[in-house]
Steps between C-alpha positions, in 0.01 A plus 500: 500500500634195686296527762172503245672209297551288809142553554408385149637229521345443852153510300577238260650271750210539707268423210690212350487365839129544510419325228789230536323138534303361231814387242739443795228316704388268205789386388669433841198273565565315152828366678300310721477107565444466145766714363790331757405141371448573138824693477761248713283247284594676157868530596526164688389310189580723205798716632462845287364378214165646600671839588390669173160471603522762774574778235170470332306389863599865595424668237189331512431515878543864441261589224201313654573640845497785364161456301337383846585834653417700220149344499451591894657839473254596224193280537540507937369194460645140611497257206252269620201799504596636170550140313128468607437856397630445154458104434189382658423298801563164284844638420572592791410153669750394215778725608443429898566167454754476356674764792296265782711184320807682471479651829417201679783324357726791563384483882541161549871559332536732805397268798729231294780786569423509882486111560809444288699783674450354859595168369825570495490531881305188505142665567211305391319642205148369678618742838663794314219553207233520775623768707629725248169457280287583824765763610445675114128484543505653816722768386316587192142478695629735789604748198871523536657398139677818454696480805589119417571639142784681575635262800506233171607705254823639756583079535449481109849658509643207537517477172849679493649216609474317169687824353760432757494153432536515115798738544650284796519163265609690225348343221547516163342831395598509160339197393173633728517844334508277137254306553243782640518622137558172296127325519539110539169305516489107551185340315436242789249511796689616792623779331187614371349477856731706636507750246138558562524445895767825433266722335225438737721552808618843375130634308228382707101526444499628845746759476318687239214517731715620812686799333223606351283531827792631682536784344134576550468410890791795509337737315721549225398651136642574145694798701711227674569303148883582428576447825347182490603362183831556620439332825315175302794450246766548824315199668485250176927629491520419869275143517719368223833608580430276817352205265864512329658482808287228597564290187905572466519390919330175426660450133879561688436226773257249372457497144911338464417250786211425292252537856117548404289690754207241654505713762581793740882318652564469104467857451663613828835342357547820306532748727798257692779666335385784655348424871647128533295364767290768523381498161175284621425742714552815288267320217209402716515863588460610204306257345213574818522895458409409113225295584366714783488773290328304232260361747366806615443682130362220328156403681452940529575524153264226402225623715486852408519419120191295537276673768594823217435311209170379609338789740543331854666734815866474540787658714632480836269778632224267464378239794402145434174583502503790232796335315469149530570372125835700535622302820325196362700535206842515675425263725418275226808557324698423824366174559479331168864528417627390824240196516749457146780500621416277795407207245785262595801402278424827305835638354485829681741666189341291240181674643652832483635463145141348374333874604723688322429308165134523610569919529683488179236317273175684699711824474395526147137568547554769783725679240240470198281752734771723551559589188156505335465781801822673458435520161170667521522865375132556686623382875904638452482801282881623452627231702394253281789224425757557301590282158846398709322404840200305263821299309629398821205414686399296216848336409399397863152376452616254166841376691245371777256360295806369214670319832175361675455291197832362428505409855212339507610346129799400687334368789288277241722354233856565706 
């Protein structure tokens, strides 16, 4: 009896491992250039007033994760192929670009990352963003993501060390744990800006399309769905139990001294308490690994969503020759944003925080598709959404559209 229980149990670890990936993978990558700046940004300038925000940004992370892999479990389609499917090529052109301007801004966030990480060692941004944006080209061409992947995902780890860090400074957790469920919103600008920049860091327009062809490339189906869900809502837990760590490091050692974040020395100064004279060091680390990561997803992501959405080859299997929009596509998205980042006297974390309002207000659209599809009984059947999973995802939808125009209200007539 132990012997067939050990066994069992073998099984299931073997199958949760299997299927392990899409949730995890997804929202590791949301902590990427993006997510570092916008949270030492939120707690920098706001200290934990914005901490009640991460409550509902996982709940919501969750539920439309989850939708996207519903969608490609059923359907075994990626989103771009069946928005067309469903919508119509002029719809679809509608939906695709919004992702390409999303995306593109989200990449350049990335390369922003890398050139503002090697700063801090005094590394030119015109050297650095070069080299690595050739180095991720040549990568991706010769067909070795997945191996890069993990080596990024392993250095994403980093990201312990603002757990360490929070507990190291001891800060005040009982005013953090108050205000992460006592909402405070300030009707100005900058608040605004950041409130949006904070929703588009941690749902993104690309992200939907990613977990949903995941779990397709790996062959997955409706007989992998508990496992799945389980492994979606652990990674929305897991992304923004870091982002809380993030903000309550930052909140601890700038916010008193009143220190805004320009750029990436500012936001080094957290982690002091922690590494001293190290804590440039163990930042840019970090902060690269992130942006890595982020730079090698984004341009694949983008080009597989539109070669599917509109018919043309795609995949690493195919040669230049066969598959030539695909690479076009990623190279494309590799050069623009660095040529952006390379415009002088550009505020590399200005840069970064500008995408992730750009996600946040574009994100809107992408999620409009999602749930006309999720919600149709014809393409789902019985796992068609539920009333709880529609209330969220559309509590989402409003919020985004309610804060795009009071920012840009704001923005207008202070």
């Amino acid at each position: 009896m132990i012997r067939r229980f050990f066994k069992q149990l073998g099984l299931k670890l073997a199958l949760v491992a299997a299927v392990l990936g899409p949730g995890v993978i997804s929202a590791t990558a949301d902590n990427d250039a993006g997510g570092i700046a916008t949270y030492s940004i939120v707690g920098a300038h706001f200290g934990t007033s914005m901490l009640w925000v991460l409550i509902l940004l996982t709940l919501a992370l969750a539920i439309t994760q989850e939708m996207g892999m519903r969608i490609g479990l059923v359907t075994r389609q990626g989103l771009g192929g069946i928005i067309r499917e469903n919508f119509g090529v002029r719809l679809t052109v509608l939906a695709m670009l919004a992702l390409v301007v999303a995306n593109l801004g989200t990449t350049a966030a990335e390369f922003a990352g890398i050139a503002a990480s090697f700063s801090l060692f005094g590394v030119s941004k015109y050297v650095i963003v070069p080299i690595m944006g050739l180095l991720v080209w040549v990568i991706l061409y010769k067909g070795s993501f997945k191996l890069t992947q993990r080596i990024f995902l392993a250095f994403s780890l980093l990201y312990v060390v603002y757990v360490v860090n929070a507990f190291f400074i001891k800060p005040d957790f009982g005013r953090a744990l108050q205000d992460l469920v006592s909402p405070q919103i300030a009707w100005n600008a900058s608040f605004l800006f950041t409130l949006v920049a904070l929703i588009g860091t941690t749902i993104t327009p690309w992200g939907q399309f990613f977990i949903q062809s995941y779990v397709v490339d790996h062959g997955l189906d409706t007989r992998h769905y508990a496992l799945e869900k389980i492994e979606v809502y652990f990674g929305a837990l897991l992304t923004n139990a870091i982002s809380f760590f993030i903000i309550i490091s930052t909140a601890a050692t700038l916010y008193p001294l009143g220190i805004r974040i320009e750029g990436a020395v500012d936001a080094a100064r957290a982690l002091e308490p922690l590494a001293g004279h190290l804590a440039q060091v163990l930042f840019a680390g970090g902060l690269f690994a992130a942006s890595m990561l982020g730079a090698f997803i984004l341009p694949v992501t983008t080009a597989y969503a539109l070669c599917e959405a509109f018919g043309w080859e795609a995949g690493f299997d195919t040669t230049w020759k066969n598959g030539k929009v695909f690479y076009s596509i990623i190279l494309l998205f590799i050069i623009l944003p660095s040529l952006l980042v390379l415009i002088p006297g550009i505020s590399l974390f200005k840069l970064i925080l500008l995408a992730q309002n750009v996600n946040g207000i574009l994100l809107v659209f992408i999620l409009l598709f999602v749930m006309k599809l999720v919600n149709n009984k014809r393409l789902m059947g019985e796992y068609v959404n539920k009333p709880f999973s529609n209330i969220i995802a559309w509590a989402t939808i409003a919020c985004l559209i309610i804060l795009s125009l009071l920012l840009v209200g704001s923005s207008l007539f202070g």
